[in-house]
N, C-alpha and C positions, 0 to 999 in steps of 0.2 A: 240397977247395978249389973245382972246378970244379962240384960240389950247392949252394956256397953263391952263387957268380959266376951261376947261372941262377936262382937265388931273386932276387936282387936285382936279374938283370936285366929278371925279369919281373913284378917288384910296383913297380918304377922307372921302366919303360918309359916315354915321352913319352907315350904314349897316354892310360894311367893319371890323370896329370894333367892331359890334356883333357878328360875325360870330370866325373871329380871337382869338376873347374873348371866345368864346364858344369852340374853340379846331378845329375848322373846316377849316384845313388848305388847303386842297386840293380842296376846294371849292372857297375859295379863289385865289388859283392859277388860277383853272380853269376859274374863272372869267377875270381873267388879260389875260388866251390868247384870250379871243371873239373878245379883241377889233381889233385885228392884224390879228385874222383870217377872222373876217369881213372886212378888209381891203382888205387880199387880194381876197376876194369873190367879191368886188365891183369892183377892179383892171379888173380881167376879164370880168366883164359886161360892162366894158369901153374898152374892145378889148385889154388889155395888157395879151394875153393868156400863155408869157412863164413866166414871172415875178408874175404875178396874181397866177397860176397855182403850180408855187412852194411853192411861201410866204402862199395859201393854204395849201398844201401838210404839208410842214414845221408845221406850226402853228394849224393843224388840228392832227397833230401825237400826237405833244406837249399837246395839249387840252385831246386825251385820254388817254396819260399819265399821266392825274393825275386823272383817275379813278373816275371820280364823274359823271359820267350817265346822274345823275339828271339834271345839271346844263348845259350838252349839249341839253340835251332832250328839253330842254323850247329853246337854243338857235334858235336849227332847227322850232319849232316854229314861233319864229322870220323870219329867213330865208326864212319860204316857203313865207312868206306874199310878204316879199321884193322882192323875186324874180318871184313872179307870175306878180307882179306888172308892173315889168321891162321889161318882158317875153311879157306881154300884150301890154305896150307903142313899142316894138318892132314888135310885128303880124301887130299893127296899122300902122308903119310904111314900113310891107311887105317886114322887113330883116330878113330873117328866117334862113339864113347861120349863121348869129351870135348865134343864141340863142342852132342851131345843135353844133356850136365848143365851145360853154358856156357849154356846156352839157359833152360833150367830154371831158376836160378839167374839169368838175367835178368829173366826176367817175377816170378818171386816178391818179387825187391828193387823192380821198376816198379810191381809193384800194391802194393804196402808205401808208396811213395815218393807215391805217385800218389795214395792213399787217403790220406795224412798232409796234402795239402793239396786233397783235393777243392772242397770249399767256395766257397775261394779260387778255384780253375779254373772250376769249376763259374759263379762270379760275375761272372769276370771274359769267359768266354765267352758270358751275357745278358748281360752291358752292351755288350760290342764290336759286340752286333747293333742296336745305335740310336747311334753314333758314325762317324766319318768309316770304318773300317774295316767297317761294318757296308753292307750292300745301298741303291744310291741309287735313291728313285723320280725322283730327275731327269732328264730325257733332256740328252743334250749332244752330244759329239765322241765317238763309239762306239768308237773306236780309242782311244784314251787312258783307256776306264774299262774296271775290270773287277770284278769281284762283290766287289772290297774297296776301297784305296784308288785315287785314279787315279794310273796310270801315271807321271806329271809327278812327282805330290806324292810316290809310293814313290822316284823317283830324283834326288829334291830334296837328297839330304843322300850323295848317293856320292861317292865319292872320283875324281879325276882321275888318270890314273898317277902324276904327278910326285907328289902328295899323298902317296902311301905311304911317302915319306920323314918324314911329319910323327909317325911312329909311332917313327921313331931322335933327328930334331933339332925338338923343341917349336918352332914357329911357322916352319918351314921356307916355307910360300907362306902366311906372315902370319897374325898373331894377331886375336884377336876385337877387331871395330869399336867395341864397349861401352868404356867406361870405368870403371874402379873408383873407388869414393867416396876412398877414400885416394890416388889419385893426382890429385884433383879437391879443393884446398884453398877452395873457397868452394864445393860442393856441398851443407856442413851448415850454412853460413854465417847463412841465416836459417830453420832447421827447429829446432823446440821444445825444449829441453833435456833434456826427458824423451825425445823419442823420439828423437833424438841418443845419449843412453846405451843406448836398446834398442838402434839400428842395431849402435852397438859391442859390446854385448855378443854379436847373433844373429851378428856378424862372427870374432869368437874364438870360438864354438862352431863354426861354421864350420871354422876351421882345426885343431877337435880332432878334429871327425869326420873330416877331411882324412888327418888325419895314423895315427887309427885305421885307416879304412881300409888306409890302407900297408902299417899293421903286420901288417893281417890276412891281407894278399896276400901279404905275407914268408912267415910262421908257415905257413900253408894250401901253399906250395907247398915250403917242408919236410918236410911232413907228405908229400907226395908223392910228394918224394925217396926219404924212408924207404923207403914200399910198395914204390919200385920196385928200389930195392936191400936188400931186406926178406932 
């Protein structure tokens, strides 16, 4: 009961539907594989290196197939913590064969994972070199830039302390200043008939993919569960 109260808390979270709500789909997704590729990252530090090593491989391809950097970037964050930690309770222990086929068994699923979406990386890191993230020949305020975005516009969108309550109670220091068409009854008042029925229909596709989304965040951190009480 307490595997299925953390599925739900964390494909329900407040968050979830900010992000969703905001168009940020693939951010979302990529959130749904951490829990499964965490899984099978812990699988192997429990010696299950062919099972561990795949559902890695697997669920590690999946994660940069959907392109959001970002949300890997903090994951391995996470990561390294955990697994220096693991790494350590084993030197203590003086099994150092585990932690050399731990190792093994990571880079072979990273080049696997890694090579499943080169392409994609390979494209996405020449494009960011002629975008706002890419090197400015402008000169400006030297403190505020640096070889990628400036300073200002990276800390444009962080959270203030109180704000991290907006991750338990949706719109805790106020919801988005937009307005939705459906709560604006003359917004389609004089817009063409025909594209009045598009808005509605791209509006209910909208809340399918909404609602898939969820489910996928459910199912993905079941899958989790399993592994880790495998």
């Amino acid at each position: 009961m307490v595997s299925y109260c953390r599925a739900i808390a964390y494909a329900f979270t407040a968050y979830t539907f900010i992000i969703l709500d905001a168009g940020h789909i693939t951010k979302a997704a990529a959130l749904g594989y951490l829990p499964p590729l965490f899984g099978g990252i812990i699988l192997v530090n429990r010696g299950k290196y062919l099972l561990g090593g795949a559902l890695t491989a697997l669920f590690f391809a999946l994660e940069l197939l959907c392109n959001h950097i970002q949300m890997t970037y903090y994951f391995f964050i996470f990561l390294m913590i955990y697994i220096l930690v693991e790494w350590i309770l084993k030197i203590r222990e003086k099994n150092f064969a585990d932690i050399f086929k731990s190792i093994a068994v990571f880079i072979i699923a990273g080049v696997i994972a890694v090579g499943c979406n080169f392409t994609n990386l390979w494209n996405t890191y020449e494009y960011s070199k002629s975008t706002i993230r890419g090197p400015s020949e402008l000169t400006g305020d030297g403190q505020n830039q640096t070889s990628g975005v400036d300073k200002d516009y990276a800390t444009q969108w962080s959270m203030g302390t109180s704000e991290v309550m907006t991750l338990m109670i949706p719109s805790f220091k106020g919801a988005s200043s937009s307005i939705q068409i459906s709560e604006n009854k003359n917004a389609l008042k004089d817009v063409d008939s025909q594209m009045k029925n598009t808005l509605v229909v791209c509006h209910n596709i909208g809340e399918i993919k909404f609602l898939q989304c969820l489910l996928m965040l459910v199912r993905l951190w079941f899958f989790y569960l399993y592994l880790v009480y495998l």
